[in-house]
C-alpha positions in Angstrom: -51.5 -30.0 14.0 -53.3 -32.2 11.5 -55.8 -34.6 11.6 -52.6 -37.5 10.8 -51.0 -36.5 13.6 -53.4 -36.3 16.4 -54.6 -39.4 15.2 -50.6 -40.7 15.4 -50.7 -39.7 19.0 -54.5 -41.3 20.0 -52.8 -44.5 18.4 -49.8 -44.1 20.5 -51.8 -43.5 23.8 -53.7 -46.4 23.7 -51.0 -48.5 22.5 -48.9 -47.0 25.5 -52.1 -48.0 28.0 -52.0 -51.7 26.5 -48.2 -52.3 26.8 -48.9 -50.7 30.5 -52.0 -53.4 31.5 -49.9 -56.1 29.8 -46.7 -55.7 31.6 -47.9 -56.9 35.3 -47.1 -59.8 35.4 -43.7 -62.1 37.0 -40.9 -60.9 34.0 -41.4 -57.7 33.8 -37.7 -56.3 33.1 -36.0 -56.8 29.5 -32.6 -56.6 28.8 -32.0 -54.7 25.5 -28.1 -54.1 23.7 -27.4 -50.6 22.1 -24.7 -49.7 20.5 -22.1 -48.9 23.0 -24.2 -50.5 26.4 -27.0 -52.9 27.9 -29.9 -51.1 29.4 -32.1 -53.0 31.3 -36.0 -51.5 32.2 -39.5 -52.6 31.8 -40.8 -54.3 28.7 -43.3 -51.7 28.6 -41.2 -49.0 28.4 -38.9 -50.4 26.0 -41.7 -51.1 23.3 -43.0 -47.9 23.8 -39.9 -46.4 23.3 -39.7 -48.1 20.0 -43.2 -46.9 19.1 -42.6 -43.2 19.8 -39.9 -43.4 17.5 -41.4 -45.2 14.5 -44.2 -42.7 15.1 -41.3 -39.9 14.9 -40.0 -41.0 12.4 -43.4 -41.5 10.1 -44.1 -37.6 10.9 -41.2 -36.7 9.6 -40.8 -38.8 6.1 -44.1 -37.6 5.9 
């Protein structure tokens, strides 16, 4: 792997352990729309999820 990437996934750790530390709290559940249903989870999650694939698809154009 190269150095881009490993730094990719330090940056995505850490930003995984703050969305973590500020989730706890008294709304912790997001409702978000897709395409063809409604998935409800943890707002953590959810903005992680969109992370990982920004960070996907930066590797790859890259």
């Amino acid at each position: 792997m190269s150095k881009k990437v490993i730094y990719a996934f330090i940056i995505l750790g850490l930003t995984a352990l703050v969305l973590v530390f500020n989730s706890m709290g008294t709304s912790r559940n997001v409702t978000v729309d897709l395409i063809f249903t409604t998935v409800t989870a943890i707002k953590s999650l959810v903005f992680f999820g969109f992370i990982v694939v920004g960070v996907l698809i930066g590797v790859l154009v890259k």
